[in-house]
C-alpha positions as CSV (number, residue, x, y, z in Angstrom):
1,X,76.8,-32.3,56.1
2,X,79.4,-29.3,57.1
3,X,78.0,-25.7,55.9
4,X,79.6,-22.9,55.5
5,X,77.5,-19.5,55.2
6,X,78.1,-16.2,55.4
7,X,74.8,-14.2,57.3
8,X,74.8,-10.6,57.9
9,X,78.7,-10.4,57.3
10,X,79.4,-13.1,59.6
11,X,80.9,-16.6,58.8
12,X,78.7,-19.7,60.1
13,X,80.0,-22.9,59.7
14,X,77.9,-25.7,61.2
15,X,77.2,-29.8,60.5
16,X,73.2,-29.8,59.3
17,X,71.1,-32.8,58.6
18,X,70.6,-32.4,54.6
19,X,67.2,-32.0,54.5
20,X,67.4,-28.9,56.8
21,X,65.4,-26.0,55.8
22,X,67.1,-22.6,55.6
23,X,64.5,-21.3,57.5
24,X,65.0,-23.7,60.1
25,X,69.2,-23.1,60.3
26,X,68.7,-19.4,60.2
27,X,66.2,-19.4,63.2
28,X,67.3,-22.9,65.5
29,X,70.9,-22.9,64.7
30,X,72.6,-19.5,64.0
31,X,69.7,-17.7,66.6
32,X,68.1,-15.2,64.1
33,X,64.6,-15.4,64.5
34,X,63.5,-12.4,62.5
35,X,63.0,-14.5,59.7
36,X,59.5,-16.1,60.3
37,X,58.2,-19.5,59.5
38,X,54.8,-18.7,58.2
39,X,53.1,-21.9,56.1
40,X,56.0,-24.0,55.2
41,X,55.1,-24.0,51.5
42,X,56.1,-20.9,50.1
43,X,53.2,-19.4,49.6
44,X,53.6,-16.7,52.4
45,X,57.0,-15.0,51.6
46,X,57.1,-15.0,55.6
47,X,60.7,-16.4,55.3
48,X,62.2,-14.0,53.0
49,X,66.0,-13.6,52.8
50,X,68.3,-12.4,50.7
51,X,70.8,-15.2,49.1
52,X,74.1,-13.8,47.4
53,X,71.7,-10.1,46.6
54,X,68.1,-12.2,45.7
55,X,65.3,-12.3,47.2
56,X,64.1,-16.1,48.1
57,X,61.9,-17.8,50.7
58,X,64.1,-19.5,52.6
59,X,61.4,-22.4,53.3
60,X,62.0,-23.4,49.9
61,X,65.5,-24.0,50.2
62,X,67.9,-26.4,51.9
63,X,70.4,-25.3,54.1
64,X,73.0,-27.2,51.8
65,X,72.5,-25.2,49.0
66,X,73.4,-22.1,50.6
67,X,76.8,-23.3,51.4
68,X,79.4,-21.1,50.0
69,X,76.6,-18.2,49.7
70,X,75.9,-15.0,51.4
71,X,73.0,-14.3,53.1
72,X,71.3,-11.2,54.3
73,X,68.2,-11.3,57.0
74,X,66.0,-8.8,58.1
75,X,68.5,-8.2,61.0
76,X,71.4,-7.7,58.8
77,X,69.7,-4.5,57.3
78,X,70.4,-2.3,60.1
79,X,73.8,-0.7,60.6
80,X,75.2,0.5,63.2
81,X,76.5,4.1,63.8
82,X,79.4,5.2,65.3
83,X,77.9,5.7,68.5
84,X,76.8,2.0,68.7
85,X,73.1,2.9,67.8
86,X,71.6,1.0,65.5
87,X,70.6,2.7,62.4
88,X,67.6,1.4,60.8
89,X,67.3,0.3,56.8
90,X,65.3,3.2,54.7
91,X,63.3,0.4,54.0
92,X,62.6,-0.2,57.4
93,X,62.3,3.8,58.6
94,X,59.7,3.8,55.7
95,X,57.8,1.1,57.1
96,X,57.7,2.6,60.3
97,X,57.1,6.0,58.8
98,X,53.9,5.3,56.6
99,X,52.7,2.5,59.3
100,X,53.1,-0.2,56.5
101,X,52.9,-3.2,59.3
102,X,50.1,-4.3,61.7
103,X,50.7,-7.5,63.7
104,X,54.1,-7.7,62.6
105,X,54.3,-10.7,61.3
106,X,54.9,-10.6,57.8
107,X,57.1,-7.3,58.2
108,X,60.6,-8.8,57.9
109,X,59.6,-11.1,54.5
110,X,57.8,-7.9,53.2
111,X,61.0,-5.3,53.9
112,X,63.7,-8.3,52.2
113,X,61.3,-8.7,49.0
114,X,60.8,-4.7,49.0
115,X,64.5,-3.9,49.2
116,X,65.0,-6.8,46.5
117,X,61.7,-5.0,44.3
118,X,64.1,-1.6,44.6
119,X,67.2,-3.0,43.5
120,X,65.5,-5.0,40.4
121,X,63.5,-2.0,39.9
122,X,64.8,2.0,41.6
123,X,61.4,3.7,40.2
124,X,58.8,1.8,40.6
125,X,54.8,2.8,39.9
126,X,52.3,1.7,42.6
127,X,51.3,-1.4,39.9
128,X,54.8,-2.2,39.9
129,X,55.1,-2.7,44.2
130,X,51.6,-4.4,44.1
131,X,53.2,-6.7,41.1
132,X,56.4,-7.2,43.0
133,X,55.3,-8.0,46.1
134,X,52.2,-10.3,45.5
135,X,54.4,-13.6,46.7
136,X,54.4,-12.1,50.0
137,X,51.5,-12.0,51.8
138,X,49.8,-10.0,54.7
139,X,46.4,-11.0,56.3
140,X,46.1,-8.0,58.7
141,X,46.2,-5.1,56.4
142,X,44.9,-4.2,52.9
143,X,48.6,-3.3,51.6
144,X,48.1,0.5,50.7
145,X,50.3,1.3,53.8
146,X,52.9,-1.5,52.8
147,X,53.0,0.1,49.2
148,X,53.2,3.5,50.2
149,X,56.1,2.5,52.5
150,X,57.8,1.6,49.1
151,X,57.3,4.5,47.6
152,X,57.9,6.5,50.1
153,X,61.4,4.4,50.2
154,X,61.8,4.5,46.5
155,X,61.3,8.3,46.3
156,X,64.1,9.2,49.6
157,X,66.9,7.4,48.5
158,X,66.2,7.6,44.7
159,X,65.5,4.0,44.4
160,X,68.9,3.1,45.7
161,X,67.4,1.5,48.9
């Protein structure tokens, strides 16, 4: 079947067996490989994208159904300055900032559902993050570093991350 999806601002139009995995097309066929393949059964939030502004785990959907849609990967959070420099996603500078990764891994997944948490919710408490985020796992770190990244996020751009 002939797809057409728009990814980080960019048309893609490509033929895809139907029972490819979004996962799968955003990694093997367009080349972004930020979003991970972690169990293949939605239990990690590994794969986390956003599809037309919500978060989903893009192992749990078919390429085909995000045909006419707009999605937004990990690498589409970054901008880029005037100068050509990337400029990283608060989300992402608050990550970095608060050391809310270990391995790596689950990182990308954890940012997209986090960005998606602060646009369903600007102000969150620390329940609130923990709630949010608990279809995304992490098996190197104990999550007080992911959640204080959020609310570190939350608190510099007023929950407008």
């Amino acid at each position: 079947m002939r797809v057409r999806i728009k990814v980080n601002g960019t048309d893609h139009e490509h033929e895809v067996e139907p029972r490819t995995l979004l996962v799968h097309h955003l990694r093997e066929t367009i080349g972004l490989t930020g979003t991970n393949v972690g169990c293949d059964t939605s239990s990690c939030g590994a794969c986390t994208v956003h599809i037309d502004g919500e978060s989903v785990k893009s192992c749990t959907v078919l390429a085909v159904q995000a045909d006419g849609c707009e999605v937004t990967t990990i690498e589409g959070l970054a901008t880029i300055a005037a100068d050509g420099s990337p400029v990283l996603h608060p989300m992402q500078q608050a990550f970095m900032q608060c050391h809310g990764l270990q391995c790596g891994y689950c990182t990308p997944g954890m940012v997209m559902a986090a960005t998606s948490l602060l646009a369903e919710h600007p102000h969150p408490t620390e329940a609130d993050v923990r709630s949010g985020l608990e279809g995304n796992l992490c098996r190197c770190t104990g999550y007080h570093n992911i959640v204080a990244a959020v609310m570190a996020c939350a608190a510099a751009t007023g929950g407008a991350a």
